[in-house]
C-alpha positions, 0 to 999 in steps of 0.5 A, spaced: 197 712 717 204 709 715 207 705 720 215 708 723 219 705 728 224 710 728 225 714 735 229 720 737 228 720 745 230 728 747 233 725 754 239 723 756 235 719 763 238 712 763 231 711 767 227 712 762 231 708 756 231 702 761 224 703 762 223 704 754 227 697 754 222 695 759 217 695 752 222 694 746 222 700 745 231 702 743 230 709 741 235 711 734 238 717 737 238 721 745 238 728 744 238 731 752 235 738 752 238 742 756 233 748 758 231 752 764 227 749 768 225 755 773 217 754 774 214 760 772 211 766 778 205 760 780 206 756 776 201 749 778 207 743 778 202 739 772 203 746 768 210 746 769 211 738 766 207 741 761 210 746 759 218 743 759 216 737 755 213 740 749 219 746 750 224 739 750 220 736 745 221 743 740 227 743 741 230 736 739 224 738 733 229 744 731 235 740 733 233 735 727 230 739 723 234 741 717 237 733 717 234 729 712 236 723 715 231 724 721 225 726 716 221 720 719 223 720 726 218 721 732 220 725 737 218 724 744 220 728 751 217 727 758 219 732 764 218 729 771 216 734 777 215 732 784 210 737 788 208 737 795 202 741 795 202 747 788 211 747 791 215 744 785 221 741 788 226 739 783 232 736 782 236 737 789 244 739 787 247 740 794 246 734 800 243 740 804 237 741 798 237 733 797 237 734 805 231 739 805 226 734 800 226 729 804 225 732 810 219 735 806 216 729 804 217 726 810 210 722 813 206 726 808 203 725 801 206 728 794 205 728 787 208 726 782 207 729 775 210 726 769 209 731 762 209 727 755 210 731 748 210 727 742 213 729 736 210 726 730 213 725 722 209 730 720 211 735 725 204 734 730 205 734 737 200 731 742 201 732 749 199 728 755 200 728 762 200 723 768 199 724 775 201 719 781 200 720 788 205 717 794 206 717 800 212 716 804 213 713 812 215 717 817 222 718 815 227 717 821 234 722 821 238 715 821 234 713 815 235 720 812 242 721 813 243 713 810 240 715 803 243 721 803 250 717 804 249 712 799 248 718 793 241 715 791 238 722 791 243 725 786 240 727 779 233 725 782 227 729 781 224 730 789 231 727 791 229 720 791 228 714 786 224 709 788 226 704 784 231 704 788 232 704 797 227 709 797 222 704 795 222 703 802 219 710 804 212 709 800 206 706 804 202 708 799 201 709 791 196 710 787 197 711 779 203 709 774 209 707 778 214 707 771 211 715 771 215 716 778 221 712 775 220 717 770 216 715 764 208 713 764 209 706 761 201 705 758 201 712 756 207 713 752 205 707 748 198 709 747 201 716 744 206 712 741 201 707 738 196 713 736 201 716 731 203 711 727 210 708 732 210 700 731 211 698 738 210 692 737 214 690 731 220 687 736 216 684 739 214 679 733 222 678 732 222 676 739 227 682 742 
């Protein structure tokens, strides 16, 4: 298998390329995807992270496709989905709907479920997927209004991020934590590294 180090990240997530810094990683190129992100009529959460990576994941591949220049890149798209139960709730666009999720996960457990689509040179595309749970004290009105007031929420899947003020809230994790930031650190490195990517080649120049 011949090594590449050539990357194109199909999201324009400033969380995910820091968390790709975290370890060496600085993709060649950010191809954000802009897509429906509507579940599906019963669509299990970890089905729709499923779905809308590998969706990204085509539609970066087709972006590029006919551009010789990234013959030999490496595609890789992630979706991130926070659920209560089988209720996916997404990236809150209002104060009211921000509101809403947080009075939801408020001293309850969710579920945080990040979809991995990687697209090889050859055009193969491996898939994984990784689930956290966690879980958020009981969150006061003053707590509520004073997050939403700082604009944390903005942009956030679940409307929170807990690498931020919320990592206040969370009495309990279990699982990869870079997955609720955004991107499953062990997981993409080990697809990654399984299809010919050189994660480490920085590493040995001491980047």
């Amino acid at each position: 298998m011949a090594i590449s180090h050539k990357l194109i990240l199909a999201s324009g997530s400033p969380r995910r390329v820091e968390l790709l810094a975290q370890v060496g990683i600085e993709p060649d190129r950010l191809m954000p995807m802009e897509l429906d992100e509507t579940p599906k009529k019963s669509e299990h959460p970890r089905s729709l992270a499923r779905r809308l990576s590998r969706e990204k994941g085509e539609a970066a591949l087709a972006a590029v496709k006919a551009d010789p220049a990234y013959a030999r890149h490496h595609i890789l798209a992630a979706d991130t989905v926070v659920a209560v139960g089988r209720r996916p709730i997404g990236k809150p666009e209002t104060l009211d709907a921000a509101s809403d999720a947080l009075y939801l996960l408020s001293g309850r457990s969710h579920r945080v479920f990040t979809g991995l689509c990687l697209v090889t040179p050859s055009r193969k595309i491996r898939q994984a997927i990784v689930e956290t749970r966690v879980r958020f004290k009981r969150l006061s009105r003053v707590e509520i209004d004073s997050y939403l007031a700082s604009g944390q929420w903005r942009g956030k899947a679940g409307g929170y991020a807990i690498q931020g003020l919320a990592g206040a809230f969370v009495v309990k994790l279990v699982g990869s934590y870079s997955n609720v930031v955004g991107l499953p650190l062990y997981e993409t490195v080990n697809l990654l590294t399984g299809e010919g990517y050189d994660v480490h080649f920085s590493w040995l120049e001491g980047e």
